[in-house]
MDAnalysis code that builds the backbone (N, CA, C; Angstrom):
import MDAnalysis as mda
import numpy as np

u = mda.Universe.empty(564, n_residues=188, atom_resindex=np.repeat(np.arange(188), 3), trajectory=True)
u.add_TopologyAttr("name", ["N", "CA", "C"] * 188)
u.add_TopologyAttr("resid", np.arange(1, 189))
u.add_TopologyAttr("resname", ["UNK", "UNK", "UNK", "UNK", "UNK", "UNK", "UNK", "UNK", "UNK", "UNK", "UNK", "UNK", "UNK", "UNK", "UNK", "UNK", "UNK", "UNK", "UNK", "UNK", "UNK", "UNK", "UNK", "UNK", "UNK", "UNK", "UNK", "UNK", "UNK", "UNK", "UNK", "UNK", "UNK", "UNK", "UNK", "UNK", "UNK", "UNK", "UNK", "UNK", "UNK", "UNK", "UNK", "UNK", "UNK", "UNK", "UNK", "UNK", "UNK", "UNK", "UNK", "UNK", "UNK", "UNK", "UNK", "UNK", "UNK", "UNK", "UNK", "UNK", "UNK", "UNK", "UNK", "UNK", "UNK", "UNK", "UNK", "UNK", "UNK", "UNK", "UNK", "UNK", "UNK", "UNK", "UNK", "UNK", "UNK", "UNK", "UNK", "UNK", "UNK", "UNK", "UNK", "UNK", "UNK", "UNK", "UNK", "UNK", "UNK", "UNK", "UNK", "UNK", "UNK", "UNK", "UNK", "UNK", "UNK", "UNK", "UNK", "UNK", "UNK", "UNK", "UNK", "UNK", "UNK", "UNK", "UNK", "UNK", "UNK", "UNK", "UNK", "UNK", "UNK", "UNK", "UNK", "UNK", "UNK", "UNK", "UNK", "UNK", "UNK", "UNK", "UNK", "UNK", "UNK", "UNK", "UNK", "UNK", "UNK", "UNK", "UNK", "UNK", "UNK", "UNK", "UNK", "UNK", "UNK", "UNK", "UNK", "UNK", "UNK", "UNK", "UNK", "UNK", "UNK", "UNK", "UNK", "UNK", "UNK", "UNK", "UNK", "UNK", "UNK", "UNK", "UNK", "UNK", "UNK", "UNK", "UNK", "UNK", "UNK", "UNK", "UNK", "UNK", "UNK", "UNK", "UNK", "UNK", "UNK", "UNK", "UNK", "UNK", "UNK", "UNK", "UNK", "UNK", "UNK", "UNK", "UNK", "UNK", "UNK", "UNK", "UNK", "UNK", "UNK", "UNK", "UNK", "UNK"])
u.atoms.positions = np.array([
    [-62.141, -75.394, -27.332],
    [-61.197, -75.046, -28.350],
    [-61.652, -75.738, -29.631],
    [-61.527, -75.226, -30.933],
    [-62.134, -75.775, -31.768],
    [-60.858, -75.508, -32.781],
    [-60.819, -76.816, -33.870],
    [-60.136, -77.395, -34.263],
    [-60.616, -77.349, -35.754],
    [-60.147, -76.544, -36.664],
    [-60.985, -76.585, -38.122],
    [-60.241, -76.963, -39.084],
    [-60.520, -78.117, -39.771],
    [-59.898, -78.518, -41.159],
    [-59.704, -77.797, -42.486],
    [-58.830, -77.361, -42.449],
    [-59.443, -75.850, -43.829],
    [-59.636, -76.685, -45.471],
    [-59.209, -77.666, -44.911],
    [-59.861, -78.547, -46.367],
    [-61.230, -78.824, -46.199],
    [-61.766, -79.085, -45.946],
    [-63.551, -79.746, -45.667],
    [-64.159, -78.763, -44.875],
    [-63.451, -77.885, -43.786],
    [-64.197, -77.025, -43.291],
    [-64.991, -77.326, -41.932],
    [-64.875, -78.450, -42.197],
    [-65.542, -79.432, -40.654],
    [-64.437, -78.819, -39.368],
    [-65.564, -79.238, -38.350],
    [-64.135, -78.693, -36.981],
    [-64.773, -79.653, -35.908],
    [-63.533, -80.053, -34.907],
    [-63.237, -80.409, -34.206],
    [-63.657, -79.548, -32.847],
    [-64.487, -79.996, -31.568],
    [-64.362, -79.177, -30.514],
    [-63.901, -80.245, -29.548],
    [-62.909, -79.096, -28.519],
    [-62.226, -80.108, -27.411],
    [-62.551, -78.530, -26.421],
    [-63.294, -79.503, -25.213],
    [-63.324, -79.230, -24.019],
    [-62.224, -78.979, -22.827],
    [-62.230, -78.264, -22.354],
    [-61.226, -78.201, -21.187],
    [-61.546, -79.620, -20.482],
    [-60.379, -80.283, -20.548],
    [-60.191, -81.620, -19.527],
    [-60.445, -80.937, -18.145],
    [-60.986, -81.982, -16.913],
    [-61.161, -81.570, -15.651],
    [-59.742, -81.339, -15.079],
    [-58.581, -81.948, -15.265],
    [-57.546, -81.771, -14.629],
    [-56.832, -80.783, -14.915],
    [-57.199, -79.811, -15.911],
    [-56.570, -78.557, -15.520],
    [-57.833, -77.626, -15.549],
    [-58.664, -77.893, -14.928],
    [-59.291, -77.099, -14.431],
    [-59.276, -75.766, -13.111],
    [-58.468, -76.113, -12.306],
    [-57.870, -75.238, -11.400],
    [-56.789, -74.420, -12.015],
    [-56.603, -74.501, -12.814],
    [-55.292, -73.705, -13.446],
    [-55.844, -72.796, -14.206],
    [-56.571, -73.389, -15.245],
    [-57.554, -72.679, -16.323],
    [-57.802, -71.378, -15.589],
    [-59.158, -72.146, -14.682],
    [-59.903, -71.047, -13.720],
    [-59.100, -69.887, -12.870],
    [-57.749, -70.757, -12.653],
    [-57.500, -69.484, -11.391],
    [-56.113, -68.568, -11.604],
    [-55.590, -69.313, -13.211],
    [-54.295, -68.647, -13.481],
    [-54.441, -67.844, -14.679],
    [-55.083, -68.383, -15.614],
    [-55.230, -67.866, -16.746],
    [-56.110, -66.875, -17.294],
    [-55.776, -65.605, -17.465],
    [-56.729, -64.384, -17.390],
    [-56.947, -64.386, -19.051],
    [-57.617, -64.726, -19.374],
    [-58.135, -64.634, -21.058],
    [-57.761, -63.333, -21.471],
    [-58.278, -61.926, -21.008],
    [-58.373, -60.951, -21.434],
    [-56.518, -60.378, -21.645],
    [-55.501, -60.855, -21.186],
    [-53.953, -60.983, -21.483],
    [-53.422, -62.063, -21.879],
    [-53.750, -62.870, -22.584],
    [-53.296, -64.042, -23.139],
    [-52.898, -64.252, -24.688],
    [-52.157, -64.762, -24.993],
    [-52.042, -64.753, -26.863],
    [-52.020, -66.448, -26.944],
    [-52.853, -66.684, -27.116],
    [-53.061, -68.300, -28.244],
    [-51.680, -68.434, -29.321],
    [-50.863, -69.016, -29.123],
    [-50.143, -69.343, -30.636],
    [-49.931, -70.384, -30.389],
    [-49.490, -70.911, -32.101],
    [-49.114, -72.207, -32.325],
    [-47.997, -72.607, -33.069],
    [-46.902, -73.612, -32.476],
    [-45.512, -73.488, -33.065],
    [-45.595, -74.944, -34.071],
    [-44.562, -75.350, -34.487],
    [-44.846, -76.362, -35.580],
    [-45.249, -77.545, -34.891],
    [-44.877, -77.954, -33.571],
    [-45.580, -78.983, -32.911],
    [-46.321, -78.788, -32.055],
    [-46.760, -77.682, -31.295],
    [-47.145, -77.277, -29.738],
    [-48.089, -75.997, -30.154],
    [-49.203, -76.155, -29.501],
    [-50.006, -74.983, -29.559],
    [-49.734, -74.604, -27.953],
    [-49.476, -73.490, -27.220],
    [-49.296, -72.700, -26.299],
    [-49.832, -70.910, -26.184],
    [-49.719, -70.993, -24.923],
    [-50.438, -69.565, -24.872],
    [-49.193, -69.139, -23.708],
    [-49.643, -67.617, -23.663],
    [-48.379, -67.204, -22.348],
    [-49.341, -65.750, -22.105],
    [-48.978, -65.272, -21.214],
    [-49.578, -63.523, -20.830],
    [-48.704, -62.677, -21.124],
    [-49.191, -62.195, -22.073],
    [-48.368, -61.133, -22.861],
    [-48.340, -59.622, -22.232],
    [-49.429, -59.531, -21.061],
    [-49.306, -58.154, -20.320],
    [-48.123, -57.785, -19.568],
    [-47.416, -59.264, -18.889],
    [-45.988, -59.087, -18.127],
    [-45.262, -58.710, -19.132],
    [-44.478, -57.848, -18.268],
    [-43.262, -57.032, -18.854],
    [-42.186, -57.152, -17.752],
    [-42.211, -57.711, -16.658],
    [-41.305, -57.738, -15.813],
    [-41.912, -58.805, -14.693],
    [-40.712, -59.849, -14.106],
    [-40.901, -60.727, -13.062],
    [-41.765, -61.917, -14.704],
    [-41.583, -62.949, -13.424],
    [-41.950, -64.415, -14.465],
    [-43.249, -64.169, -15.298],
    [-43.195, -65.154, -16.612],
    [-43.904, -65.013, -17.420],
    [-45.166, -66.704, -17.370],
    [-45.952, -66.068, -17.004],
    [-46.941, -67.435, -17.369],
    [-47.086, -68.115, -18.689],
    [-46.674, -69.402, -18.984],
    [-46.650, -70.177, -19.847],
    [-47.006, -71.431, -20.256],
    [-47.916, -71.676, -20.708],
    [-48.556, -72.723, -20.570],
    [-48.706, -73.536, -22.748],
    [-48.774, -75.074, -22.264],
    [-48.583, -76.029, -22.922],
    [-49.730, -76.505, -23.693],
    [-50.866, -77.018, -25.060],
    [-51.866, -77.271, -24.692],
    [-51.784, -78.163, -25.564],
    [-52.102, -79.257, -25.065],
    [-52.050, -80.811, -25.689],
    [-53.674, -81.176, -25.726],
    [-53.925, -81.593, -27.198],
    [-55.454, -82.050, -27.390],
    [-55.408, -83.318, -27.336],
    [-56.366, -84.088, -26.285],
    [-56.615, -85.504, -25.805],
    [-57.997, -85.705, -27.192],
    [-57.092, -86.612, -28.365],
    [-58.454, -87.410, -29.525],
    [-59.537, -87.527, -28.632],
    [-59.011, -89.061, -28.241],
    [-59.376, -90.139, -27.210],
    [-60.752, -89.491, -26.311],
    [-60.497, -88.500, -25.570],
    [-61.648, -87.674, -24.539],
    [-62.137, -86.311, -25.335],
    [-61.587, -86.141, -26.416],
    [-62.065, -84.241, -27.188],
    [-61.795, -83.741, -26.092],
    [-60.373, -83.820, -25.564],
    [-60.632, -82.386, -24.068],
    [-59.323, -81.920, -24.357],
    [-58.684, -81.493, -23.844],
    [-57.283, -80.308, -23.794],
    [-57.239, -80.167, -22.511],
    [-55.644, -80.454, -22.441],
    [-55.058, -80.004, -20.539],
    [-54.218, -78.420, -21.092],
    [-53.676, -78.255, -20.379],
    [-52.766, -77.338, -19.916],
    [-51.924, -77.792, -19.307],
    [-50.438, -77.077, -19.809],
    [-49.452, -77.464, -18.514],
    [-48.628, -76.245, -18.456],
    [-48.623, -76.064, -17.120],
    [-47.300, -74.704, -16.785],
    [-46.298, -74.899, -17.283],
    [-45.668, -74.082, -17.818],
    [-44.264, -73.866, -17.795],
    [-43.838, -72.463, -17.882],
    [-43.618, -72.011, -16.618],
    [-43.762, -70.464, -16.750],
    [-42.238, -70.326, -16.651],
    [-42.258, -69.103, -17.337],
    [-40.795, -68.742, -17.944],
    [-40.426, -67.484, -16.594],
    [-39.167, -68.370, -15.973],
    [-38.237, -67.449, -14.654],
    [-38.149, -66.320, -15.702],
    [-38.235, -65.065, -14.359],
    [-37.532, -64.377, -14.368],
    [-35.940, -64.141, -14.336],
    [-35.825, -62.621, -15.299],
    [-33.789, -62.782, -15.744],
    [-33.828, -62.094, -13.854],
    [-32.937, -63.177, -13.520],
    [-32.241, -62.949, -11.970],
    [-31.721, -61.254, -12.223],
    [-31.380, -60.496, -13.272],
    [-30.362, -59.117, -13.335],
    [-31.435, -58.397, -13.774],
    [-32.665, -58.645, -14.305],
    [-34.031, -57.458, -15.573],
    [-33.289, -56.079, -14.799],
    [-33.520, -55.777, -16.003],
    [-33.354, -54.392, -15.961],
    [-34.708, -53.998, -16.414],
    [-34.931, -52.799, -16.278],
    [-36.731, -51.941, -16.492],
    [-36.905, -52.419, -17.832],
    [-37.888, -52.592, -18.160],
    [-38.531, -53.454, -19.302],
    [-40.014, -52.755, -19.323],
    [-40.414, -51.898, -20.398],
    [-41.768, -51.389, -20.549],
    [-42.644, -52.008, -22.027],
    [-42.179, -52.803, -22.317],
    [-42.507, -53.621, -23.733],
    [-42.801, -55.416, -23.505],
    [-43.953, -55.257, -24.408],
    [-44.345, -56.956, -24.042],
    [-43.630, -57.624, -24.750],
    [-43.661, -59.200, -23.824],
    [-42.651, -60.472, -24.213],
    [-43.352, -61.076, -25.719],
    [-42.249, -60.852, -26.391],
    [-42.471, -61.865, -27.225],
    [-42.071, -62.879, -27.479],
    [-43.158, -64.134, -28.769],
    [-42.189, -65.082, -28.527],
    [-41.611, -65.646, -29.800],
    [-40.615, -66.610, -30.278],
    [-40.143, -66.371, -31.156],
    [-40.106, -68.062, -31.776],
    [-40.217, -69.047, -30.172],
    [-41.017, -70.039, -30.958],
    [-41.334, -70.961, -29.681],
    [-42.093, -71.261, -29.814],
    [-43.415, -71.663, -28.783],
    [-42.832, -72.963, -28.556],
    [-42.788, -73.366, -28.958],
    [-42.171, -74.965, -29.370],
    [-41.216, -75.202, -28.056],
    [-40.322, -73.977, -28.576],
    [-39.081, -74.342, -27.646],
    [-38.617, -73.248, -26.326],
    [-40.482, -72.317, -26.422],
    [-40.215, -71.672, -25.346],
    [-39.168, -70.602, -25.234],
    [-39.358, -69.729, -26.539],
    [-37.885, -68.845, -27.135],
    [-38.389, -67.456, -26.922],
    [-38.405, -66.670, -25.830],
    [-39.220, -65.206, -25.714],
    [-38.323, -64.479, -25.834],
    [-38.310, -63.017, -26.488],
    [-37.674, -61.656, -26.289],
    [-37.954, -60.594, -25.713],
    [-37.620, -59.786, -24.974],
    [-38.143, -58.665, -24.747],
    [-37.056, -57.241, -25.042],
    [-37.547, -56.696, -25.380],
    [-36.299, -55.705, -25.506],
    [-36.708, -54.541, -24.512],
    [-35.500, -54.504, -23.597],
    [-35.738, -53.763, -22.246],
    [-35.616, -51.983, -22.550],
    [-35.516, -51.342, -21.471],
    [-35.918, -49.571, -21.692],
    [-34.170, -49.581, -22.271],
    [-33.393, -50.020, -21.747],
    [-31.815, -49.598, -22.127],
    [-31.881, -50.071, -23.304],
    [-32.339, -50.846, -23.547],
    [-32.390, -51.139, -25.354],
    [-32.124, -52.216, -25.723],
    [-31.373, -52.965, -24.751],
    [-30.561, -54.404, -24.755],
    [-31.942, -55.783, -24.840],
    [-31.289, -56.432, -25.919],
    [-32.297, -57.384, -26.304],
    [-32.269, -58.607, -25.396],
    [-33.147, -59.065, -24.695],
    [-32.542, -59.958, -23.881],
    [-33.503, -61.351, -24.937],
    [-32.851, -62.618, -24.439],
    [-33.787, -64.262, -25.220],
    [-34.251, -64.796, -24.066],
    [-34.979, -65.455, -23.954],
    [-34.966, -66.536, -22.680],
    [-34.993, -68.089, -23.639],
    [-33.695, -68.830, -23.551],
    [-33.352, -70.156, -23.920],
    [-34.528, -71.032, -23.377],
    [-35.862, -71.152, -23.525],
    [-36.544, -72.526, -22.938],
    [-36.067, -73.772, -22.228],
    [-34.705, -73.629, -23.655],
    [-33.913, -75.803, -23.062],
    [-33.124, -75.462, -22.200],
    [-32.158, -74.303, -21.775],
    [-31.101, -73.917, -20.893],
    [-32.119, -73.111, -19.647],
    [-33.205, -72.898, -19.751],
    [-33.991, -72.201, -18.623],
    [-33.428, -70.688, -18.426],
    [-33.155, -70.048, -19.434],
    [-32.249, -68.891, -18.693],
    [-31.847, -67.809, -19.775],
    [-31.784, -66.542, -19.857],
    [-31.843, -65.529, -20.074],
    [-30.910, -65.180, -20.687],
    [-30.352, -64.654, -22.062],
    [-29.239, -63.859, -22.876],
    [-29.136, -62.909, -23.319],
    [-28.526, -62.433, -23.092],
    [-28.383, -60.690, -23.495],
    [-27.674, -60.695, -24.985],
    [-28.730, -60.027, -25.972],
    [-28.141, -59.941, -27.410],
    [-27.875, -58.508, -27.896],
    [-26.363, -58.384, -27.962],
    [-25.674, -57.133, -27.994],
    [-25.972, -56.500, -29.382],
    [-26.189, -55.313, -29.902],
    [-26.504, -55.343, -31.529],
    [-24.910, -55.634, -32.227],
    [-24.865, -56.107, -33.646],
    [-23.995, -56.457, -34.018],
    [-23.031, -55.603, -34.682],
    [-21.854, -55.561, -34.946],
    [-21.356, -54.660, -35.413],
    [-21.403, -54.355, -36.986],
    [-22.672, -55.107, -37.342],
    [-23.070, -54.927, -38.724],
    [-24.626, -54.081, -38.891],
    [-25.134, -53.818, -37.657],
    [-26.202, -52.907, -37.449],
    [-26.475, -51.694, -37.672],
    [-26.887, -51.462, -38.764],
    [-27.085, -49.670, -39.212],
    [-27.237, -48.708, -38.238],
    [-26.008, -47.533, -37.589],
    [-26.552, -46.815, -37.048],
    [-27.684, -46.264, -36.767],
    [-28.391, -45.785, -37.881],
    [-29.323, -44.926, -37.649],
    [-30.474, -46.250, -36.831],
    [-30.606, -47.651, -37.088],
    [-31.391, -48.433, -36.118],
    [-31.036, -47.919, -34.500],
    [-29.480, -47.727, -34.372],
    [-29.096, -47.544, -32.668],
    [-29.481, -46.192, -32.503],
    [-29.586, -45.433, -33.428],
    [-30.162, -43.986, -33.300],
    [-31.639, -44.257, -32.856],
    [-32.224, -44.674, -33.722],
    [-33.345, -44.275, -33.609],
    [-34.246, -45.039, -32.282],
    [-33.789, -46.183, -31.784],
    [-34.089, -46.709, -30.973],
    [-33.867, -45.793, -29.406],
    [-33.058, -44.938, -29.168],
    [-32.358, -44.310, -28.169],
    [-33.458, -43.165, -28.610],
    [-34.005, -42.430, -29.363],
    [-34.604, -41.611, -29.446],
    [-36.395, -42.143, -28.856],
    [-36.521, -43.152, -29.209],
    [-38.237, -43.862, -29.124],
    [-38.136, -43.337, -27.777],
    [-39.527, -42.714, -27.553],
    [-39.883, -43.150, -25.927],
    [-40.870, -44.326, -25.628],
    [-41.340, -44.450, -24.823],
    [-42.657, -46.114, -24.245],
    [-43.492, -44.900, -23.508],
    [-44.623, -45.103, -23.481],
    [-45.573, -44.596, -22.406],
    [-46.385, -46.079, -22.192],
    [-46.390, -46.407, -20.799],
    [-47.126, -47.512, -20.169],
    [-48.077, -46.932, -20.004],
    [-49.622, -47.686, -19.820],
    [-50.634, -47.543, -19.853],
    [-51.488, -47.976, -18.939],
    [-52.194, -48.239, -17.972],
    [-52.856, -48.497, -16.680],
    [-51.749, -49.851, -16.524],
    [-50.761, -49.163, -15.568],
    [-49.762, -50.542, -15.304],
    [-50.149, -50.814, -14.095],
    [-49.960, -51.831, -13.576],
    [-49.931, -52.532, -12.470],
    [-48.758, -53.633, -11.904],
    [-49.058, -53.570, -10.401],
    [-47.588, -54.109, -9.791],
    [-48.322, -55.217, -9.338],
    [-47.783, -56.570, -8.801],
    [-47.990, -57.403, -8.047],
    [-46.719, -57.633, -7.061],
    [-46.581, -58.760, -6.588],
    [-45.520, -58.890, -5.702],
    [-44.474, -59.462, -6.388],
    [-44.351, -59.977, -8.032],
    [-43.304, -60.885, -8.225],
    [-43.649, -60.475, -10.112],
    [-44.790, -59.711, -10.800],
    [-45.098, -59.263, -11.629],
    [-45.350, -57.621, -11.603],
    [-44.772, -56.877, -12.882],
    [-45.254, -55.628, -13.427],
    [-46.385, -55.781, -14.513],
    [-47.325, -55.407, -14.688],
    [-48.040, -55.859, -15.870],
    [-48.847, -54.331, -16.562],
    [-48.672, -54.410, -17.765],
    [-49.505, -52.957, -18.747],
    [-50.230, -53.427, -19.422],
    [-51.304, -52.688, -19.509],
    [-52.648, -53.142, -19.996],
    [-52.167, -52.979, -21.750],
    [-51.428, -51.578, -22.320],
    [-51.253, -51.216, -23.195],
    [-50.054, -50.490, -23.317],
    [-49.619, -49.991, -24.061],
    [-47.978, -49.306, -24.484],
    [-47.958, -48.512, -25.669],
    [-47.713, -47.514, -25.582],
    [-48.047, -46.295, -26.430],
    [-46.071, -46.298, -27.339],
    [-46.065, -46.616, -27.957],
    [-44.972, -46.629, -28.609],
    [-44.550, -46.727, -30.179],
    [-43.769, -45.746, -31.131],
    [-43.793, -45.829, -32.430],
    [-43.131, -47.118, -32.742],
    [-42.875, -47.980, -32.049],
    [-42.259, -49.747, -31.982],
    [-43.172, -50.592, -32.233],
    [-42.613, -51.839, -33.327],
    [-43.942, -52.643, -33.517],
    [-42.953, -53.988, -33.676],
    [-43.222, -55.193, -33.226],
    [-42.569, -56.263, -33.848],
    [-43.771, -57.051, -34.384],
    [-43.435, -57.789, -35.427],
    [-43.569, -59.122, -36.164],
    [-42.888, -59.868, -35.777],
    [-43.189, -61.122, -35.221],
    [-43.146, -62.297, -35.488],
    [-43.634, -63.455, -36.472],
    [-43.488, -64.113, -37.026],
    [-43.775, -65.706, -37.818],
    [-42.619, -66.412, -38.234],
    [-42.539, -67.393, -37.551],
    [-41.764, -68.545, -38.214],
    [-40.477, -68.563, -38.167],
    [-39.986, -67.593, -36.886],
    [-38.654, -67.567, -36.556],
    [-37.699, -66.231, -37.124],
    [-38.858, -65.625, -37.898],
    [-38.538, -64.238, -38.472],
    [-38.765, -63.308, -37.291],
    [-38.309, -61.852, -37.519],
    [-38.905, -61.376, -36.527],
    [-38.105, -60.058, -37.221],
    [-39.202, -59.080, -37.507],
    [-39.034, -57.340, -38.255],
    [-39.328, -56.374, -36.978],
    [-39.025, -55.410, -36.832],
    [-39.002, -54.390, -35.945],
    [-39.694, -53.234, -36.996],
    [-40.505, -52.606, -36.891],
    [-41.491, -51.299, -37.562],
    [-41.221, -50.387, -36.650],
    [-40.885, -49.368, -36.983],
    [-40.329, -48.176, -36.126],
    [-41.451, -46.966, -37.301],
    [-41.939, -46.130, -36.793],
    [-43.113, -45.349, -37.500],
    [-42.886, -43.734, -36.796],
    [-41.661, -43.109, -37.439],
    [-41.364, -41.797, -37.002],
    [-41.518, -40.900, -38.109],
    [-41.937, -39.450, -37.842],
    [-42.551, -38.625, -38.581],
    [-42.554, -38.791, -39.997],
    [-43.938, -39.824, -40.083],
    [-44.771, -40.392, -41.059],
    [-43.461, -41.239, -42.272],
    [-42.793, -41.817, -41.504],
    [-42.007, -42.649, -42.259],
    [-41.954, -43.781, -41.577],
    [-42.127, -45.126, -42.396],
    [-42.296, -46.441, -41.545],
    [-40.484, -46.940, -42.270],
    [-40.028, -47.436, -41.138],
    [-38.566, -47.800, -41.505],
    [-38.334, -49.539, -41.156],
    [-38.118, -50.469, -41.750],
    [-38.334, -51.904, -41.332],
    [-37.205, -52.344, -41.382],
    [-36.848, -53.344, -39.840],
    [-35.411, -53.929, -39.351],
    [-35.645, -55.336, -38.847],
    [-34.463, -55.896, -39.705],
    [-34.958, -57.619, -39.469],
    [-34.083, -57.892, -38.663],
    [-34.699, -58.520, -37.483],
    [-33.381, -59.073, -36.143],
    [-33.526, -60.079, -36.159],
    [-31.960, -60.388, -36.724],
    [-31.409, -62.077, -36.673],
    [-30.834, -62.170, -35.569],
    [-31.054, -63.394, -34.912],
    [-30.620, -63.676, -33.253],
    [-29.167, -64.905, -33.777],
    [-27.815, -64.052, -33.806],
    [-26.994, -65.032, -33.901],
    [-26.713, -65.834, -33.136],
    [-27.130, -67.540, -33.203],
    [-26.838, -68.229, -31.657],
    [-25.797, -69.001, -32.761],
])
């Protein structure tokens, strides 16, 4: 992992520490993974699950050795999911804050500090035509695959787009050649 000063330009490389080496190697599929970094915590998670637990992992850079561990913290599954064809996002790494918005439409959070799953109803200040147009989108999944405790899609064919940064989070909806933009505030 390399570490670049954007003032001087110089960089930093840190090695995978040996002690998460079994994890690295045997959990973490690079080719579904998203690298981000929250204001204290750089973390990664597999963004291909769309259903059943989410792999989540921690990555702390050791000065001292230039190496980097990993640590699990994989995010339970909601005990109730309902069909979910859209990848998890996250909203802040830090504190382990993912969304997914399922096929019924219902936004669910997963609380990191409470371990556990909320269903965010739209508000009664939400522009129809957003509840319209959302009920109209279809999803086409894309070479999906099942495991025993995971659903996972390689890709997702959908006029739906989110942004994330910094606790923001816009919804891009792109229907006959009109891009329409919706900012979802998560009232907690």
């Amino acid at each position: 992992m390399f570490r670049i000063h954007m003032d001087s330009g110089t960089c930093d490389v840190f090695n995978l520490d040996e002690v998460s080496g079994d994890e690295f190697e045997n959990k973490v599929f690079l080719e579904n993974i998203v690298l981000g970094c929250g204001k204290h915590q750089l973390y990664m998670y597999e963004r291909s699950v769309v259903m059943g637990p989410i792999p989540f992992w921690k990555i702390t850079l050791l000065e001292d050795s230039m190496t980097f561990v990993i640590i699990s913290e994989t995010i339970c599954a909601d005990q109730n999911e309902e069909k979910c064809s859209r990848f998890p996002i996250v909203l802040d790494g830090d504190k382990r804050r993912v969304f997914k918005l399922q096929d019924n439409h219902d936004i669910v959070v997963y609380d990191g500090e409470s371990n556990c799953w909320n269903t965010y109803p739209p508000s009664l200040d939400t522009p129809t035509d957003a509840s319209f147009l959302l009920n109209l989108l279809r999803v086409r999944g894309i070479s999906e695959t099942y495991g025993r405790t995971v659903h996972r899609m390689g890709a997702v064919e959908s006029p739906l787009t989110f942004y994330v940064n910094e606790g923001i989070c816009i919804a891009k909806i792109f229907r006959h050649a009109y891009h329409a933009f919706y900012h979802i505030i998560f009232d907690d």
